[in-house]
NUROVO-497126 format. One record per atom (N, C-alpha, C, O): atom name; residue number from 0; residue in one letter; chain; x, y, z. Coordinates in steps of 0.001 Angstrom, whole numbers, always signed. Each point is the difference from the previous one (the first is absolute). Example, Ala and Ser with C-alpha at 12.3 -4.5 7.8 and 13.67 -1.06 7.14 Angstrom:
// NUROVO-497126
<r site="N" pos="0" code="A" unit="A" x="+13190" y="-5690" z="+7800"/>
<r site="CA" pos="0" code="A" unit="A" x="-890" y="+1190" z="+0"/>
<r site="C" pos="0" code="A" unit="A" x="+900" y="+1200" z="+0"/>
<r site="O" pos="0" code="A" unit="A" x="+1036" y="-19" z="+665"/>
<r site="N" pos="1" code="S" unit="A" x="-1386" y="+1069" z="-1385"/>
<r site="CA" pos="1" code="S" unit="A" x="+820" y="+1190" z="+60"/>
<r site="C" pos="1" code="S" unit="A" x="-770" y="+1090" z="+730"/>
<r site="O" pos="1" code="S" unit="A" x="+509" y="+1108" z="+169"/>
***
This chain:
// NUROVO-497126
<r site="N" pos="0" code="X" unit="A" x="+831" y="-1178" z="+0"/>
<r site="CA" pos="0" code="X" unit="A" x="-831" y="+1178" z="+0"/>
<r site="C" pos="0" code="X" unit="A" x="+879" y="+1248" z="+0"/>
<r site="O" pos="0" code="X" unit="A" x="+837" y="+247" z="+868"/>
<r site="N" pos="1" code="X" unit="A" x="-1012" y="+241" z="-1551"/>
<r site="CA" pos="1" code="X" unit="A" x="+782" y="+1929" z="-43"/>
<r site="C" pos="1" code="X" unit="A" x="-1184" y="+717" z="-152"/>
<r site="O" pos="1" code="X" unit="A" x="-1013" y="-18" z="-700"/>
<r site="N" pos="2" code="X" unit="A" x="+1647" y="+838" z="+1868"/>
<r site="CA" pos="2" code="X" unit="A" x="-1008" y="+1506" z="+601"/>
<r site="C" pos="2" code="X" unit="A" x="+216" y="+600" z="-1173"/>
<r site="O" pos="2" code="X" unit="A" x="+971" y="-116" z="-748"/>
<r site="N" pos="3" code="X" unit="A" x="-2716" y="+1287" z="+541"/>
<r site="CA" pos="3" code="X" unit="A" x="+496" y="+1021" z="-1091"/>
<r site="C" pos="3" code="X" unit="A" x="+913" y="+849" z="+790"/>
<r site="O" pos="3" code="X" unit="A" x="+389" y="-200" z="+1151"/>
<r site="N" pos="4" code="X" unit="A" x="-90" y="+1238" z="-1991"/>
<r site="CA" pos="4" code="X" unit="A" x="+786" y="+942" z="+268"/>
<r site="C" pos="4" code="X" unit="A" x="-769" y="+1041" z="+1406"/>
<r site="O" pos="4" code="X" unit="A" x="-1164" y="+15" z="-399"/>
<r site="N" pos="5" code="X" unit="A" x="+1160" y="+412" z="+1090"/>
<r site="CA" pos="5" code="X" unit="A" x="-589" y="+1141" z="+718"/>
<r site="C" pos="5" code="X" unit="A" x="-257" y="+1502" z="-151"/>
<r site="O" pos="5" code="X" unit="A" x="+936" y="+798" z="+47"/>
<r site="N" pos="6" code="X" unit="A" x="-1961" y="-487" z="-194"/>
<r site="CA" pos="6" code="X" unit="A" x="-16" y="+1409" z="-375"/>
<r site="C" pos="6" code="X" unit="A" x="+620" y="+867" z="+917"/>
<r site="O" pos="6" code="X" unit="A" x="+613" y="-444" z="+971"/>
<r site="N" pos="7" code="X" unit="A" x="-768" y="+2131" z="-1295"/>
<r site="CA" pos="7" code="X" unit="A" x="-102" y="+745" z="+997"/>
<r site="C" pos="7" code="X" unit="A" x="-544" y="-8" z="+1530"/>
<r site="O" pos="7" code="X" unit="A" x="+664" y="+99" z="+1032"/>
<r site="N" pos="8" code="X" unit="A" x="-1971" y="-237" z="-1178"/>
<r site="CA" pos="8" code="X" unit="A" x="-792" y="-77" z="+1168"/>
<r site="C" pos="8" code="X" unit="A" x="+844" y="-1119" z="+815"/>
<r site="O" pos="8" code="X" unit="A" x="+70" y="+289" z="+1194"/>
<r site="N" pos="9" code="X" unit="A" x="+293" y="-955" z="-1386"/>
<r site="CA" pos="9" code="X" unit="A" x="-373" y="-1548" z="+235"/>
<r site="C" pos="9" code="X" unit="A" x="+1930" y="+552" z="+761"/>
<r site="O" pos="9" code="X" unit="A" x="+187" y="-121" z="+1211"/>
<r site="N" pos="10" code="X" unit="A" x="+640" y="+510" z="-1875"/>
<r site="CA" pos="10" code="X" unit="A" x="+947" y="+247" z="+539"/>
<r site="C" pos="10" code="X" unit="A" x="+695" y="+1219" z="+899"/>
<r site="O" pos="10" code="X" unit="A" x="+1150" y="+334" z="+286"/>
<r site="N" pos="11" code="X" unit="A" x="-2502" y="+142" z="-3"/>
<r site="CA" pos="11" code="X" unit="A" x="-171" y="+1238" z="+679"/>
<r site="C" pos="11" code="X" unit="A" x="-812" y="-154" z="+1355"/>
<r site="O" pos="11" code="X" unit="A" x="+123" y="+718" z="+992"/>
<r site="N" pos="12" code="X" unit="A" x="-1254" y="-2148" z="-1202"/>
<r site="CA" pos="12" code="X" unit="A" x="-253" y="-796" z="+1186"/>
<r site="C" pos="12" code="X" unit="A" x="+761" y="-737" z="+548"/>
<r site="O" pos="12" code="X" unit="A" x="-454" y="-370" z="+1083"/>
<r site="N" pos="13" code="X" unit="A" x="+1487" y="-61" z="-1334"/>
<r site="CA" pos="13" code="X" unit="A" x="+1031" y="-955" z="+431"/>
<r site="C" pos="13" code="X" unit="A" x="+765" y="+951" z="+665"/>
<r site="O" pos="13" code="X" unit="A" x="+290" y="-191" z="+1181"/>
<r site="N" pos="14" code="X" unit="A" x="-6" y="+955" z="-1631"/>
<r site="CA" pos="14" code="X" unit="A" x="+1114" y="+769" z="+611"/>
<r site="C" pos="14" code="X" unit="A" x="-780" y="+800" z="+1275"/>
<r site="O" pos="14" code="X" unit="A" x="+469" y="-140" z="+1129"/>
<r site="N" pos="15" code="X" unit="A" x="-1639" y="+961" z="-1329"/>
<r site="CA" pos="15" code="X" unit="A" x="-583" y="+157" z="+1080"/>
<r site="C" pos="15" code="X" unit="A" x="-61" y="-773" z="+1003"/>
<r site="O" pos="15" code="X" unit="A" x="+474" y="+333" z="+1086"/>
<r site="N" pos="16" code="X" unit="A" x="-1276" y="-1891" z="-1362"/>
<r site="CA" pos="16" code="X" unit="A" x="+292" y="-572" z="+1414"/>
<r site="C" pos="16" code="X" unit="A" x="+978" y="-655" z="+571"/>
<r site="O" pos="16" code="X" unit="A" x="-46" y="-701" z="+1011"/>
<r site="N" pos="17" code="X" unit="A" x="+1215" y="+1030" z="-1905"/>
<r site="CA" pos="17" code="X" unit="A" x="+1212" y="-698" z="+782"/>
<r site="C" pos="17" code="X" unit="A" x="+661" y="+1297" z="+592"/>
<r site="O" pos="17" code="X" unit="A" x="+1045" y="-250" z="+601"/>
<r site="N" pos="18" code="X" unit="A" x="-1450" y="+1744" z="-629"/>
<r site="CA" pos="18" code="X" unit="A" x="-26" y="+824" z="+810"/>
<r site="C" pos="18" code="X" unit="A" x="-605" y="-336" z="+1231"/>
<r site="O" pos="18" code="X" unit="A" x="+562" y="+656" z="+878"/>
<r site="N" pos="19" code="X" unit="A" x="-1539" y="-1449" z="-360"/>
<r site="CA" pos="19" code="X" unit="A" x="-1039" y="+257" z="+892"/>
<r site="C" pos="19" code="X" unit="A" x="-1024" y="+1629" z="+239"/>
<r site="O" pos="19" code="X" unit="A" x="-580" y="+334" z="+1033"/>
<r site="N" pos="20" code="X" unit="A" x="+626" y="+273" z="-2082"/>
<r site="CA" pos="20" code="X" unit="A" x="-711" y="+1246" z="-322"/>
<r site="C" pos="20" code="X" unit="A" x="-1508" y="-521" z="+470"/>
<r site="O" pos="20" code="X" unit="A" x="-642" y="+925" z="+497"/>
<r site="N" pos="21" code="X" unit="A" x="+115" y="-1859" z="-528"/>
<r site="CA" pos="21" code="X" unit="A" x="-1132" y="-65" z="+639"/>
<r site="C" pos="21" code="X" unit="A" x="-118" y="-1356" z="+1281"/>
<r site="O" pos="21" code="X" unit="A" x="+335" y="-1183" z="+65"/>
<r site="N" pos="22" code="X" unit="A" x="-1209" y="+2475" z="+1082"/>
<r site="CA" pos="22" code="X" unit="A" x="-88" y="-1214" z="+1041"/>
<r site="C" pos="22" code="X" unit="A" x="-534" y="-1037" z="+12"/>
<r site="O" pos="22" code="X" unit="A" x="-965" y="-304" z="-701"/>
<r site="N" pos="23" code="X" unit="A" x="+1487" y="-349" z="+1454"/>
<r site="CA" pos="23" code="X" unit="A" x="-446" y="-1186" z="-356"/>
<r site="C" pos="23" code="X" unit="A" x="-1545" y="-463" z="+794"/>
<r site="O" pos="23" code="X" unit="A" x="-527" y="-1024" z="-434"/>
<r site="N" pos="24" code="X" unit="A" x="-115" y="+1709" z="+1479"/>
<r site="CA" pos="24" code="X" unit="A" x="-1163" y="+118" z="+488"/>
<r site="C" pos="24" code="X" unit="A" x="-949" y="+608" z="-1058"/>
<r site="O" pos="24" code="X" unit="A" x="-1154" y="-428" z="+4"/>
<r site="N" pos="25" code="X" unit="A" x="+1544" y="+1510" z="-1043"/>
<r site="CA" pos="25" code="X" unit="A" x="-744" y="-8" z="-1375"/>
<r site="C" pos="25" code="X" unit="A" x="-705" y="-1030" z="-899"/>
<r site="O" pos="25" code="X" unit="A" x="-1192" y="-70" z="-300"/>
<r site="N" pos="26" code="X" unit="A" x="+2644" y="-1025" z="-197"/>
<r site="CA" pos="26" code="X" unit="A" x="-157" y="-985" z="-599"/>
<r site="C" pos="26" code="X" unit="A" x="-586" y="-1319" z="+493"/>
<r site="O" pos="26" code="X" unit="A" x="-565" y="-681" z="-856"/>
<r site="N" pos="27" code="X" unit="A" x="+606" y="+271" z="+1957"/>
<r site="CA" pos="27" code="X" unit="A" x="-883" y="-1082" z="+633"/>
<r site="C" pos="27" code="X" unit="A" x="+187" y="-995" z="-1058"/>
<r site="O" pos="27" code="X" unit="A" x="-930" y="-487" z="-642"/>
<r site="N" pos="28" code="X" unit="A" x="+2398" y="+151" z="+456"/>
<r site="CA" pos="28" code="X" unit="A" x="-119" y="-1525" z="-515"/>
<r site="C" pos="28" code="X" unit="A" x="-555" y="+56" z="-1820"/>
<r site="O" pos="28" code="X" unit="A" x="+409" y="-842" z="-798"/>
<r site="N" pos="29" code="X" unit="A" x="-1213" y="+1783" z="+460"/>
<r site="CA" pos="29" code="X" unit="A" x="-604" y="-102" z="-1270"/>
<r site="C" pos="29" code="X" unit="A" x="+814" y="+995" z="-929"/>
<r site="O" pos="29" code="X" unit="A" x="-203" y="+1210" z="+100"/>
<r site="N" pos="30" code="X" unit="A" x="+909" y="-1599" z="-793"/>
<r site="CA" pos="30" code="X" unit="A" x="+591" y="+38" z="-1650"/>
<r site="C" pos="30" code="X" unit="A" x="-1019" y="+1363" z="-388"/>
<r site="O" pos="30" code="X" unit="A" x="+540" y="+1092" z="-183"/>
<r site="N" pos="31" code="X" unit="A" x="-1760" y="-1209" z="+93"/>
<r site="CA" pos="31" code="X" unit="A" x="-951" y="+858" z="-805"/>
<r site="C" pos="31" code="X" unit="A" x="-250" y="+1008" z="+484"/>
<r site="O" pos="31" code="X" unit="A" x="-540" y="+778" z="-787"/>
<r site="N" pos="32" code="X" unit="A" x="+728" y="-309" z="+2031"/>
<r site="CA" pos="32" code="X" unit="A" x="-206" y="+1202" z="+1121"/>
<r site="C" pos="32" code="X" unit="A" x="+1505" y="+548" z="-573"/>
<r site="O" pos="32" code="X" unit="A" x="+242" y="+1070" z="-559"/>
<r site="N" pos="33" code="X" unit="A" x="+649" y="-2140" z="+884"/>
<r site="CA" pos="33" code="X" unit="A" x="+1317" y="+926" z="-540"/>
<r site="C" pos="33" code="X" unit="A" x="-73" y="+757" z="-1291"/>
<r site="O" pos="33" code="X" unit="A" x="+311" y="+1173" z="-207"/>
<r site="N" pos="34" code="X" unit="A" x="-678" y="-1869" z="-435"/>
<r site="CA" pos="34" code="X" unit="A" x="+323" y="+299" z="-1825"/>
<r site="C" pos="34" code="X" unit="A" x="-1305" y="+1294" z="+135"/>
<r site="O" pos="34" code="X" unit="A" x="+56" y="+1043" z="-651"/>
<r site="N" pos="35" code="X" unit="A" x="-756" y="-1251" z="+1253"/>
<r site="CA" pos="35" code="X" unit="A" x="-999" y="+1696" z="+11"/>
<r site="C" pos="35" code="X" unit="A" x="+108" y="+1086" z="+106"/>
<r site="O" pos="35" code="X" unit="A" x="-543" y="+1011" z="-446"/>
<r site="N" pos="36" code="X" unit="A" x="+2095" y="-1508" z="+1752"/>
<r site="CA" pos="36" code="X" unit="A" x="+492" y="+1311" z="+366"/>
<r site="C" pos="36" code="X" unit="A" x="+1410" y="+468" z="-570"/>
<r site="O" pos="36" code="X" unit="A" x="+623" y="+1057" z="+93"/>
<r site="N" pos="37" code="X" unit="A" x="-394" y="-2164" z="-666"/>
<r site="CA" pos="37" code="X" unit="A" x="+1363" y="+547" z="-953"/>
<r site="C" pos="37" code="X" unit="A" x="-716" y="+575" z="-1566"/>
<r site="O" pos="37" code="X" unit="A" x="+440" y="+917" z="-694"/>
<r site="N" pos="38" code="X" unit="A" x="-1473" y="-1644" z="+462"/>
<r site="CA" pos="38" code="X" unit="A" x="-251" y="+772" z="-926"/>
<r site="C" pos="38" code="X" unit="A" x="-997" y="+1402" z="+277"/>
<r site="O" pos="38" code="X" unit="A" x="-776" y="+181" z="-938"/>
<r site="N" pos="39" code="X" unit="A" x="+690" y="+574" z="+1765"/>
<r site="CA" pos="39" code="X" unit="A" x="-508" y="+837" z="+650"/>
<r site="C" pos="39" code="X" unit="A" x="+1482" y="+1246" z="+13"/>
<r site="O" pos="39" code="X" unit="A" x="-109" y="+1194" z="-280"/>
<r site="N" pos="40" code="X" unit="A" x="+1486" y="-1952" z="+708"/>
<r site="CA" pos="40" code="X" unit="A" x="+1139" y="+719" z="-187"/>
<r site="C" pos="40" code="X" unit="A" x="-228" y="-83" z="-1653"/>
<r site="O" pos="40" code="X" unit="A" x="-631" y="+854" z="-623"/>
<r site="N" pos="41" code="X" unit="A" x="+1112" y="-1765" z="+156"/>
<r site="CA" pos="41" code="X" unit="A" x="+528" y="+92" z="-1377"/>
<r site="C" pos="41" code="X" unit="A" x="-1227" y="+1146" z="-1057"/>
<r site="O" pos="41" code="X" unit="A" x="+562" y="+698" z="-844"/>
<r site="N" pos="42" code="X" unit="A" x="-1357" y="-635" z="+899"/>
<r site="CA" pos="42" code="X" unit="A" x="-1084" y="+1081" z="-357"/>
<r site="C" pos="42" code="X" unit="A" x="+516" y="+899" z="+315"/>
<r site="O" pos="42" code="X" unit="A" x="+399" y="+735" z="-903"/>
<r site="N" pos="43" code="X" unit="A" x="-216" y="-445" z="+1929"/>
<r site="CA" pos="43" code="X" unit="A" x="+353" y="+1767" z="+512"/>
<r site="C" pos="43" code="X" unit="A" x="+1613" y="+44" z="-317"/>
<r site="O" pos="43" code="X" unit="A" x="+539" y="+1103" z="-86"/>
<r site="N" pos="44" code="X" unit="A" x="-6" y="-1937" z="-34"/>
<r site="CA" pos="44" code="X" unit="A" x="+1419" y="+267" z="-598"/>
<r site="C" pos="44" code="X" unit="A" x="+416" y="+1508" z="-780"/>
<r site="O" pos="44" code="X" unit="A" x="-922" y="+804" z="-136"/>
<r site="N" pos="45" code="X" unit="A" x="+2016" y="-500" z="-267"/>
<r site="CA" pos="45" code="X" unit="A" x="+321" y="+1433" z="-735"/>
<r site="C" pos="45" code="X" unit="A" x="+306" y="-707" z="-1417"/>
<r site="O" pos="45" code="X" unit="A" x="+764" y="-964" z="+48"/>
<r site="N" pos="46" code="X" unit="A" x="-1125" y="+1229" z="-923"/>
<r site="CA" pos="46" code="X" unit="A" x="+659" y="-711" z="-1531"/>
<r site="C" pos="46" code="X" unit="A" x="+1389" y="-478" z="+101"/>
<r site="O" pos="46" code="X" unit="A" x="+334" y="-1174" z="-163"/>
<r site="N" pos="47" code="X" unit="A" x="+589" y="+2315" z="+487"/>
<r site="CA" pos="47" code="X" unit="A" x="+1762" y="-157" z="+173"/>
<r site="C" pos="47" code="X" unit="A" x="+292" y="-1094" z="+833"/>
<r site="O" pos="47" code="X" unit="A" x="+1094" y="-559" z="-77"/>
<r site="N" pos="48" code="X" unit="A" x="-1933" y="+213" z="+836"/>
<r site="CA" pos="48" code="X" unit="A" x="+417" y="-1420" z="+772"/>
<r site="C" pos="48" code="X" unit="A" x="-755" y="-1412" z="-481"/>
<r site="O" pos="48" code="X" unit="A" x="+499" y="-1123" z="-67"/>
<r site="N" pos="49" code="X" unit="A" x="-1694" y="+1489" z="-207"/>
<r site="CA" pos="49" code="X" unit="A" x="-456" y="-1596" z="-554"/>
<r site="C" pos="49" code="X" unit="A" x="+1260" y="+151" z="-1262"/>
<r site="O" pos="49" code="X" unit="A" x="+970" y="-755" z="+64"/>
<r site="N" pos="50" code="X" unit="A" x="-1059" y="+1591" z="-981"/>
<r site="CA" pos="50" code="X" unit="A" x="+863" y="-139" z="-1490"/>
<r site="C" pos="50" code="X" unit="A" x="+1488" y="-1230" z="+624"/>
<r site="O" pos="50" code="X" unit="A" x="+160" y="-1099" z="-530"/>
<r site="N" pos="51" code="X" unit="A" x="+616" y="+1538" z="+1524"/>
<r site="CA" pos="51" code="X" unit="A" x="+650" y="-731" z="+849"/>
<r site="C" pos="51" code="X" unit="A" x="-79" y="-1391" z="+264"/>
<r site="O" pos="51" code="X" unit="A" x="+961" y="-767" z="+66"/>
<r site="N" pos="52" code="X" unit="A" x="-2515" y="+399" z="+127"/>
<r site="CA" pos="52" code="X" unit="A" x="-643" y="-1066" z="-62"/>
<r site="C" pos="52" code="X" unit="A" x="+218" y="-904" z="-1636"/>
<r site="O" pos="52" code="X" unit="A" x="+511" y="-1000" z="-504"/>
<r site="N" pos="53" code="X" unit="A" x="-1105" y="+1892" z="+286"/>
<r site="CA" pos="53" code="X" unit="A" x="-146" y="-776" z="-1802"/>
<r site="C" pos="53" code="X" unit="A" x="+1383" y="-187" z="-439"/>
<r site="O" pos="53" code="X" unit="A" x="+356" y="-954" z="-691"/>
<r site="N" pos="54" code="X" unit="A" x="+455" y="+1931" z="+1127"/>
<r site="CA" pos="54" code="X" unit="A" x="+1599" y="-616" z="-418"/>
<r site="C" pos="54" code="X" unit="A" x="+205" y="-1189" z="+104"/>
<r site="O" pos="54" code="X" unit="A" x="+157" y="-857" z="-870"/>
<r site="N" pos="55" code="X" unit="A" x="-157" y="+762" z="+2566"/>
<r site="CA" pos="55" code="X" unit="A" x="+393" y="-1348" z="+714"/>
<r site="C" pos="55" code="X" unit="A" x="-720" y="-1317" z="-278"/>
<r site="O" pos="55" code="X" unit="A" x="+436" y="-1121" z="+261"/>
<r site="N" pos="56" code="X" unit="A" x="-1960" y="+1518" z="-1005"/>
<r site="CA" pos="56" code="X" unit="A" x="+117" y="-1025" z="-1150"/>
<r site="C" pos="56" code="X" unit="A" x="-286" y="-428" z="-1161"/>
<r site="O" pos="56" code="X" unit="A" x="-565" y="-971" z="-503"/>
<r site="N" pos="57" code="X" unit="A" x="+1214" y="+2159" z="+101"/>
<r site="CA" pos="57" code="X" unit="A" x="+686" y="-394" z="-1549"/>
<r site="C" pos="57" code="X" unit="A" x="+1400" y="-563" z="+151"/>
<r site="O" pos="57" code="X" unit="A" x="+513" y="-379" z="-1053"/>
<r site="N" pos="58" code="X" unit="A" x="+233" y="+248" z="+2209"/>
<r site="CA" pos="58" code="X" unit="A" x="+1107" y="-205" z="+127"/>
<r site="C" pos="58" code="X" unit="A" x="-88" y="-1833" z="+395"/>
<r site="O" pos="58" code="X" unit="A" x="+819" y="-854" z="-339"/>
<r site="N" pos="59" code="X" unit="A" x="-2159" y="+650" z="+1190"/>
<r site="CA" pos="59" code="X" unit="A" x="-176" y="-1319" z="+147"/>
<r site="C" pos="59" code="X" unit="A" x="-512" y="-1117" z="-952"/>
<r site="O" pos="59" code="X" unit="A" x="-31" y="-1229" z="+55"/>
<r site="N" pos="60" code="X" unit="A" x="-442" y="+2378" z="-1145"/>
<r site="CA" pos="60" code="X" unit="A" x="-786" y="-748" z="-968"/>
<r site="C" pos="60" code="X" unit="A" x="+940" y="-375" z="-1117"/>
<r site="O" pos="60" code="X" unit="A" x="-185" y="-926" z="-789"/>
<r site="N" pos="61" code="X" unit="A" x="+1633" y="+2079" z="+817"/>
<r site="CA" pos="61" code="X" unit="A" x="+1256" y="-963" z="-927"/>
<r site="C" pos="61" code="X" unit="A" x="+619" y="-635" z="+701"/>
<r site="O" pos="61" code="X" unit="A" x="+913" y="-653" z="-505"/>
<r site="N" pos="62" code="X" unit="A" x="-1140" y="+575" z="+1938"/>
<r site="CA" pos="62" code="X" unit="A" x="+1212" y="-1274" z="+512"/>
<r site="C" pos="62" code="X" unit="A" x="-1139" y="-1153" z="-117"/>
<r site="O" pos="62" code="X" unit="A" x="+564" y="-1071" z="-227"/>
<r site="N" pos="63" code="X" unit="A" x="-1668" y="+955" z="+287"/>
<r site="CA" pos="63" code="X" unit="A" x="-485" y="-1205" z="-642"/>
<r site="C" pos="63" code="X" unit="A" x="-377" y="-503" z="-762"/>
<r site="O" pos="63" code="X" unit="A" x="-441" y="-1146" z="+88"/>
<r site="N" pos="64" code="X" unit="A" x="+499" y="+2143" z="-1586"/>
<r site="CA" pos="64" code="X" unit="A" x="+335" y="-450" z="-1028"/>
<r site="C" pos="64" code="X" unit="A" x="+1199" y="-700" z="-320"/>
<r site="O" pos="64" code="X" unit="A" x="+114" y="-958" z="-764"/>
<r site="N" pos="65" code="X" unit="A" x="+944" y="+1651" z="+1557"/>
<r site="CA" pos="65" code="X" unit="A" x="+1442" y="-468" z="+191"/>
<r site="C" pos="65" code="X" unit="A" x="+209" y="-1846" z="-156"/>
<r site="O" pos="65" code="X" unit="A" x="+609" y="-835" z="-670"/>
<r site="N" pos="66" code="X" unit="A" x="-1695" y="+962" z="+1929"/>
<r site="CA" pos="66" code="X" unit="A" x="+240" y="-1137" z="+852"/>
<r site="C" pos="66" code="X" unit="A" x="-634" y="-1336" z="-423"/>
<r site="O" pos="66" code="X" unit="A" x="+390" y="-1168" z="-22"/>
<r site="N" pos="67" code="X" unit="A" x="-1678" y="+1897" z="-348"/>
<r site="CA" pos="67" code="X" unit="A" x="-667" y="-751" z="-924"/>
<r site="C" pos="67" code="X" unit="A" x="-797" y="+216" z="-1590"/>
<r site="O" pos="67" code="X" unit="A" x="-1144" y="+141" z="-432"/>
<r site="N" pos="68" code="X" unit="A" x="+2402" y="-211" z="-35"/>
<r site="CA" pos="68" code="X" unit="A" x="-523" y="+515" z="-1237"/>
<r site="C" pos="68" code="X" unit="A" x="-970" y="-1108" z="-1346"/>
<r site="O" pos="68" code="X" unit="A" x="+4" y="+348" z="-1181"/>
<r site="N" pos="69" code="X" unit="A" x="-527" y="-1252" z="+1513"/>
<r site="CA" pos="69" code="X" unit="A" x="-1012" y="-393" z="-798"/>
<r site="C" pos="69" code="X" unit="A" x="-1509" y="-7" z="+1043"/>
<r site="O" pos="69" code="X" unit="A" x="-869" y="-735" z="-470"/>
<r site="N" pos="70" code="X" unit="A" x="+549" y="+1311" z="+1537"/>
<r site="CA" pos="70" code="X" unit="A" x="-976" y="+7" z="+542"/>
<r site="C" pos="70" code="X" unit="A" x="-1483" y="+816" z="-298"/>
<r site="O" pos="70" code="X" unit="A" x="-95" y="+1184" z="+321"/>
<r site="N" pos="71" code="X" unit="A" x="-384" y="-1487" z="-588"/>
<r site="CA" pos="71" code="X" unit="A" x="-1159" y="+759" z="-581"/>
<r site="C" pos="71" code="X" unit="A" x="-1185" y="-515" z="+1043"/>
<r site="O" pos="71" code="X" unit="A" x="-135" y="-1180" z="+323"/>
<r site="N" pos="72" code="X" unit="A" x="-895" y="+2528" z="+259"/>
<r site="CA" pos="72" code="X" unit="A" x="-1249" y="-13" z="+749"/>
<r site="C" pos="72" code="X" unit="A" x="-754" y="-336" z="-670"/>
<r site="O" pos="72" code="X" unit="A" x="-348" y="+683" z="-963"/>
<r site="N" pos="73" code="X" unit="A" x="-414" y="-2417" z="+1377"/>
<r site="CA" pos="73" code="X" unit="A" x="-889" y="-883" z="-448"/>
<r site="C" pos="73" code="X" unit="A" x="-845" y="+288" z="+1576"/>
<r site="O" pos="73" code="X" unit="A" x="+666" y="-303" z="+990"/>
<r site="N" pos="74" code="X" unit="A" x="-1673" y="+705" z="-814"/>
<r site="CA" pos="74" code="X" unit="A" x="-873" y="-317" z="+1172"/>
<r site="C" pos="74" code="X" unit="A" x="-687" y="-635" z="-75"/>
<r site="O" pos="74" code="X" unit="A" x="-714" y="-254" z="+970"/>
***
């Protein structure tokens, strides 16, 4: 199995909660409370910093082309 690549969001949530930026009495165990409130940040974001985002992955999306370069998204 190979993961797709990860978007922006997706690497902008990761990095958030390996900040611990949100408490953890917020999240109660559920994935979906989190992702509400990161995407609650990521909305109000400034352009100049998500754009930052989208770098980081376009940068992930050629190291796994890199890595895996005959993979194509069949869902």
């Amino acid at each position: 199995y190979i993961p797709r690549p990860p978007n922006a969001f997706i690497l902008f949530r990761a990095s958030f909660v390996k900040a611990n930026a949100v408490p953890q009495k917020l999240v109660k165990g559920s994935h979906a409370s989190l992702s509400k409130i990161v995407g609650v940040v990521w909305k109000g974001m400034h352009a100049d910093e998500r754009a930052r985002w989208e770098q980081a992955a376009v940068r992930a999306l050629a190291e796994h082309r890199a890595r895996y370069p005959d993979w194509r998204f069949r869902p």
